[in-house]
N, C-alpha and C positions, 0 to 999 in steps of 0.2 A: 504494500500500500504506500504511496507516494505522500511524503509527507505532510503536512499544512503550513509549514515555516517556509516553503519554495513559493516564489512568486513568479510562476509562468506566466510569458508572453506570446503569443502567435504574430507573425508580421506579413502582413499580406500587399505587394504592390504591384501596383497595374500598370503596364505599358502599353501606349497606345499603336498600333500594328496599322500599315497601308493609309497613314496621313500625308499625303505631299505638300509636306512645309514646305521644300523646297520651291514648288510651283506657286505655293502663295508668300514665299518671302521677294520672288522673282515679281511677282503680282504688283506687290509692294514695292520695291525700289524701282520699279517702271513707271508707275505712278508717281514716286518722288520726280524721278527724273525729268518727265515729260513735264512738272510741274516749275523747272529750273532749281529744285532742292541741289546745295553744296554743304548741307553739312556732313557730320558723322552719321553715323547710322548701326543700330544694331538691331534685329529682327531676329525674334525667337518665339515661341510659341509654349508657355509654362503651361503642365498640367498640373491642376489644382486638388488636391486632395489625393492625390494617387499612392499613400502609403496610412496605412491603417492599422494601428497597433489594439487587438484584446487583450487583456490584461485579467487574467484570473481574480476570482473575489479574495482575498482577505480575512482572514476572521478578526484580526485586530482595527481597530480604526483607519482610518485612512492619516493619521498623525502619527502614529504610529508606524503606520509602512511608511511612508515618504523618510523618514527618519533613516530607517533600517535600510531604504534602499543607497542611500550615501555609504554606507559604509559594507551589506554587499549586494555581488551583482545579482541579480536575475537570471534565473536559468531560460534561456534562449532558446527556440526552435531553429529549422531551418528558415529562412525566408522563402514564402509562396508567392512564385510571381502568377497572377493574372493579367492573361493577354486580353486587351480589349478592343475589337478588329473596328477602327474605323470603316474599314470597307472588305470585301472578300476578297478582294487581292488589290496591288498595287497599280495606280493608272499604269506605270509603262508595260505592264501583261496585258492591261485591260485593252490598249492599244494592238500590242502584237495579235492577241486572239479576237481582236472582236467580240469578246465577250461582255456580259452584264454587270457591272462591279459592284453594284446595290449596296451603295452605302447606309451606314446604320442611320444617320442623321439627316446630314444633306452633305451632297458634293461639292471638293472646292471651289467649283467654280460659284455657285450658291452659296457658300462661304464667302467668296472673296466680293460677289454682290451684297449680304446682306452688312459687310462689315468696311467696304471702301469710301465708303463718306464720310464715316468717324474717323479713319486711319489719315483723309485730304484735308478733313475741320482740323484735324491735334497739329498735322504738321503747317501749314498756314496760319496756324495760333502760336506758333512754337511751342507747343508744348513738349515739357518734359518728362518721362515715365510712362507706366503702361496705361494704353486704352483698354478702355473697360463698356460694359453696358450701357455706362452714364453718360459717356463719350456719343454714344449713338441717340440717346434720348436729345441732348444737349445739341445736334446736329437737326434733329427733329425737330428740334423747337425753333433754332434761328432760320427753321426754313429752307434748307443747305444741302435736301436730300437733291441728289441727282437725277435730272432727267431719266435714265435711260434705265434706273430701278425698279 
C-alpha cells in the first residue's frame, strides 16, 4: 500500500500537431511589409494553458503540504504528452494528395481573416506586446474592420 506522506503528481501536456504558423507568420510580415513597416518584428504563436498538473489530495492541510513540499520533492510520474491535431494532417500533404484536411476549428486561412485587422490596428498604433481578443473588439469599434472580411 503506497503511502499517505507521498504527494503525487501527474503532468499532462499538449502539443498542438498540423498548425502552419509558419504560413501565418509569413501572412503577417507581408502584411507588415506591404504596409511600409521597418521595424523589429517577432511572431510567435503561444499556447495557453497547454501543461496541466493533478496533484493528489493530502490528508494534512494545504499549510501544511506547501511547507513540507520546500523541503521534499514530490514523487513524479512520467510526463503524458497529449497531441492535439489542429488538422488531420499538414497543408503541405494536404497539397500533395488533394486531400480533405478538416481542421478541428477553422483553417489558417480563416485564421488569418478572422485575426488580420487586429494584427494592421496594433501595428499602425504601434503597439507593443501581444494581441489579444480585445485587440479585435477595439478594431471593431473604431470601425477599422476591412472590406474584404
Amino acid at each position: 500500500m503506497e503511502s499517505l506522506t507521498h504527494n503525487l503528481r501527474f503532468i499532462f501536456k499538449r502539443t498542438v500537431t498540423n498548425w502552419d504558423t509558419e504560413y501565418l507568420a509569413g501572412q503577417i510580415r507581408q502584411m507588415l511589409i506591404s504596409k511600409g513597416f521597418r521595424g523589429a518584428l517577432d511572431v510567435s504563436f503561444p499556447i495557453y494553458r497547454s501543461t496541466i498538473v493533478i496533484q493528489s489530495p493530502h490528508p494534512v492541510n494545504a499549510l501544511v503540504t506547501g511547507l513540507r513540499s520546500m523541503f521534499v520533492s514530490p514523487k513524479k510520474y512520467e510526463v503524458l504528452s497529449v497531441l492535439w491535431p489542429y488538422a488531420k494532417m499538414p497543408r503541405s500533404v494536404e497539397e500533395s494528395f488533394r486531400g480533405s484536411r478538416d481542421c478541428m476549428l477553422q483553417s489558417e486561412d480563416s485564421w488569418w481573416n478572422e485575426w488580420k485587422d487586429a494584427v494592421g490596428y496594433s501595428m499602425l498604433s504601434r503597439r507593443h506586446g501581444w494581441i489579444t481578443n480585445e485587440d479585435k473588439v477595439d478594431v471593431a469599434m473604431a470601425g477599422m474592420v476591412s472590406k474584404d472580411a
